[in-house]
N, C-alpha and C positions, 0 to 999 in steps of 0.2 A: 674473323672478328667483326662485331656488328658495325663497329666505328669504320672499319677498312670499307663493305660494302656497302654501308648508305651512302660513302664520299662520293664512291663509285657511280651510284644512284642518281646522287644528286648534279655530278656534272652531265651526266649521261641528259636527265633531265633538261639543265642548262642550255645544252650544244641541242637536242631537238627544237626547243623550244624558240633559239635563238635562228634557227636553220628555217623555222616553218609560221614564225609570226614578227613580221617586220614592226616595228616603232613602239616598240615594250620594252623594260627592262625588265631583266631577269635577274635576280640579287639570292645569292647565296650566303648562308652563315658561315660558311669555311671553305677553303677550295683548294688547300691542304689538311697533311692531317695535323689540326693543331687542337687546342682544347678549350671548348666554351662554356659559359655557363648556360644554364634555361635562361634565366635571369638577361646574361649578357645576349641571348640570342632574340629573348622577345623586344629587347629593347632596340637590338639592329632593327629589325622588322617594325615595332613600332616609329622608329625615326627616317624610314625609309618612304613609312606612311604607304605600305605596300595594301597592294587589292585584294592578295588572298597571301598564307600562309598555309605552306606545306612542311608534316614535321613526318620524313622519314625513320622507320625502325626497323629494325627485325627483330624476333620474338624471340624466346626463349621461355623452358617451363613445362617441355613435356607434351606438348600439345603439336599441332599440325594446321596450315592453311593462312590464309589473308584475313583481316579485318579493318577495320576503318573507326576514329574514333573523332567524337566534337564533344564538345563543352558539355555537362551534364545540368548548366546552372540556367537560369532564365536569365537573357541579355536578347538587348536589340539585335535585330539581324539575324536572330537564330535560324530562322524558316529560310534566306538567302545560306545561311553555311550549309544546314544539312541541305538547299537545293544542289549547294556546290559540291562537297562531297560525295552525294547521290550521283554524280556526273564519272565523276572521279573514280569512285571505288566501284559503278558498273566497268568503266573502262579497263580497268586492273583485272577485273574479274574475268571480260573477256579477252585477256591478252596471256594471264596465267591461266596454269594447269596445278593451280591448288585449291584445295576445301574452301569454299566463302564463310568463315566464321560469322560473315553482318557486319551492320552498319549498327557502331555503339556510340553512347553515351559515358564520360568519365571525368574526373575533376584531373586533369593532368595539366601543369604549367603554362604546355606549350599552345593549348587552346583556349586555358581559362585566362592567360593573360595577354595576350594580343588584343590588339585594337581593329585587327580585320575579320573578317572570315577564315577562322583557321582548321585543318584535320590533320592528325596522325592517323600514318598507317602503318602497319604491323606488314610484313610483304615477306610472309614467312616463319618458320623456328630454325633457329642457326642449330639448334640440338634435337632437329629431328632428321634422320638418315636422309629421306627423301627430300625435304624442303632444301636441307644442305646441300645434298646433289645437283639440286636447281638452280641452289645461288652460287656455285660456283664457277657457274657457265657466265662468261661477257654475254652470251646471248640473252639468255634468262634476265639479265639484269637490264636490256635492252628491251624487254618486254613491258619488265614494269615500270622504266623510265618514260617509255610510249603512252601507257594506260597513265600517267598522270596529267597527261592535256588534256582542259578542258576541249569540249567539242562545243 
């Protein structure tokens, strides 16, 4: 389930992140499995007053590979988000062994209403044989928790 492997994701993320960059916080929207809104979750992030925003998914829909998404709308900052995401989704890119769908554009919650630099990534389809394959490995999920540090 998508909910089970992004937790996954995102602590994996967490514990690298806290392992390899001392005097940061690293704040997570859940760290069980419990259940939030978009709403509840941009508002963590916005009162956290965080630097970037990461909104982990997996895909679903018939399709195959990774992709990376930001805000579709004109807002300040934009050319600093997609610099950050261009970091981001090459690093993903080369730590997986899946299709690079691109770097998009899209009006979704979780970008369009933060108050930082924010990206969703797609880090796979839970319903396609081979992508599933891959996420079901600790390992696989260890790759794309690595490709989300910035460099």
């Amino acid at each position: 389930m998508e909910k089970d492997l992004t937790l996954k994701i995102g602590l994996k993320i967490r514990d690298i992140l806290k392992a390899e960059y001392e005097g940061h916080s690293i704040k997570l929207s859940r760290t069980t499995d419990q259940t939030l809104s978009l709403n509840e979750r941009t508002k963590m992030a916005n009162n956290w007053n965080a630097n970037i925003l990461v909104s982990v998914h997996i895909n679903s829909g018939g399709g195959t590979g990774f992709e990376s998404y930001i805000y579709n709308g004109n807002f300040s900052g934009k050319a600093e988000t997609n610099r950050l995401r261009g970091i981001i989704h090459d690093e993903i890119t080369k730590e997986i062994d899946l299709k690079d769908r691109g770097k998009k554009e899209a009006n979704f919650h979780m970008v369009r209403e933060s108050a930082m630099p924010a990206l969703l990534t797609e880090n796979g389809f839970v319903d396609h044989k081979d992508d599933a394959a891959k996420l079901k490995t600790d390992s696989y999920l260890t790759k794309i928790a690595r490709g989300m540090q910035l460099v």
